[in-house]
VOVEXLO-793001 format. One record per residue (C-alpha): residue number from 1; residue in three letters; chain; x, y, z negated. Coordinates in steps of 0.2 Angstrom, whole numbers. Layout:
BEGIN
{atom NUM, 'ALA', 'A', {X, Y, Z}};
...
//
This chain:
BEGIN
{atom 1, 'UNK', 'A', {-55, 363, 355}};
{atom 2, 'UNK', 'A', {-39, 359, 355}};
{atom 3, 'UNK', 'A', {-35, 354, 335}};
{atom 4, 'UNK', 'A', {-53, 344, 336}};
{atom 5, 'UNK', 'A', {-54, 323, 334}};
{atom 6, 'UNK', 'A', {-64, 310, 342}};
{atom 7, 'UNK', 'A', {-70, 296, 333}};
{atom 8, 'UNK', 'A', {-68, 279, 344}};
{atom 9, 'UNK', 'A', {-72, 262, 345}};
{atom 10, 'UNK', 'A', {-59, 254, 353}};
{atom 11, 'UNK', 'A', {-62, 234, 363}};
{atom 12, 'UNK', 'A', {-48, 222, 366}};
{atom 13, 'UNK', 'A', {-47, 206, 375}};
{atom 14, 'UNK', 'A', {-41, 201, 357}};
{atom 15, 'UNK', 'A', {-40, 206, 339}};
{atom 16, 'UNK', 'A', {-30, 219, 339}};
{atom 17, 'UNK', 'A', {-15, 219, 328}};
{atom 18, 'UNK', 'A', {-1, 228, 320}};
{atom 19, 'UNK', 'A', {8, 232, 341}};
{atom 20, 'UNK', 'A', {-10, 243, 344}};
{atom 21, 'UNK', 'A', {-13, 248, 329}};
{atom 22, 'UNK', 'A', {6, 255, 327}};
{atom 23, 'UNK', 'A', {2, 262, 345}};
{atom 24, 'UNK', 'A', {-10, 274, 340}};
{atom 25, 'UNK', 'A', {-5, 278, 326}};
{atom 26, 'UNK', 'A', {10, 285, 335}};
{atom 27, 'UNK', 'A', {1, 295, 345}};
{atom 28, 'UNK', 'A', {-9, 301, 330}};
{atom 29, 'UNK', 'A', {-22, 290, 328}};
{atom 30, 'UNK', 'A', {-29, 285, 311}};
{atom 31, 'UNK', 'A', {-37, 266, 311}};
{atom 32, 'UNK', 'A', {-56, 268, 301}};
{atom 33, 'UNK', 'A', {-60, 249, 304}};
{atom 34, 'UNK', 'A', {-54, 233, 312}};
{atom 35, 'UNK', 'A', {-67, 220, 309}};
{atom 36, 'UNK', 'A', {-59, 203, 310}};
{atom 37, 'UNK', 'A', {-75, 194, 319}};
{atom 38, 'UNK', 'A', {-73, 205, 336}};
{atom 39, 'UNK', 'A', {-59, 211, 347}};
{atom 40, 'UNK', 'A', {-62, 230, 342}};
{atom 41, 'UNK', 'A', {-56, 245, 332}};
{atom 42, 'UNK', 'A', {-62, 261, 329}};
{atom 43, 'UNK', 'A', {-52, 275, 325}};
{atom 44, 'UNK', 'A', {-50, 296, 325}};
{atom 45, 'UNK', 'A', {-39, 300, 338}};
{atom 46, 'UNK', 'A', {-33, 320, 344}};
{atom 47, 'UNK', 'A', {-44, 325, 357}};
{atom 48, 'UNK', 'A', {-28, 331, 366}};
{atom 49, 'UNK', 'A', {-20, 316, 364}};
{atom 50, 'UNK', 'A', {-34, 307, 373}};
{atom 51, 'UNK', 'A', {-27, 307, 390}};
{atom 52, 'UNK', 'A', {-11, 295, 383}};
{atom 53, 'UNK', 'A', {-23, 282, 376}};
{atom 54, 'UNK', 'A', {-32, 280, 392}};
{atom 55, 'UNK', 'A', {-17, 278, 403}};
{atom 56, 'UNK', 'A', {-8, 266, 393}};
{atom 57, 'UNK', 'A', {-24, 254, 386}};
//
């Protein structure tokens, strides 16, 4: 479906800050949680847009 969402958890090699998080909101990402012990953050992307996120992270 092309309207549908993915829900996401996201790992970095560290915390991710306003740079990723600015990133995929961009591309139509919405953050859901960044906890501040591990390099990760989960977020609902655009299933189309799914493609951009994997070639550019």
């Amino acid at each position: 479906m092309p309207d549908s969402s993915l829900d996401v958890i996201i790992q970095f090699t560290q915390a991710p800050g306003r740079a990723e998080h600015d990133f995929m909101t961009k591309h139509g990402g919405t953050l859901r949680k960044s906890p501040p012990l591990i390099n990760s953050a989960a977020y609902s992307l655009p299933a189309k847009k799914l493609d951009v996120y994997a070639a550019t992270r």
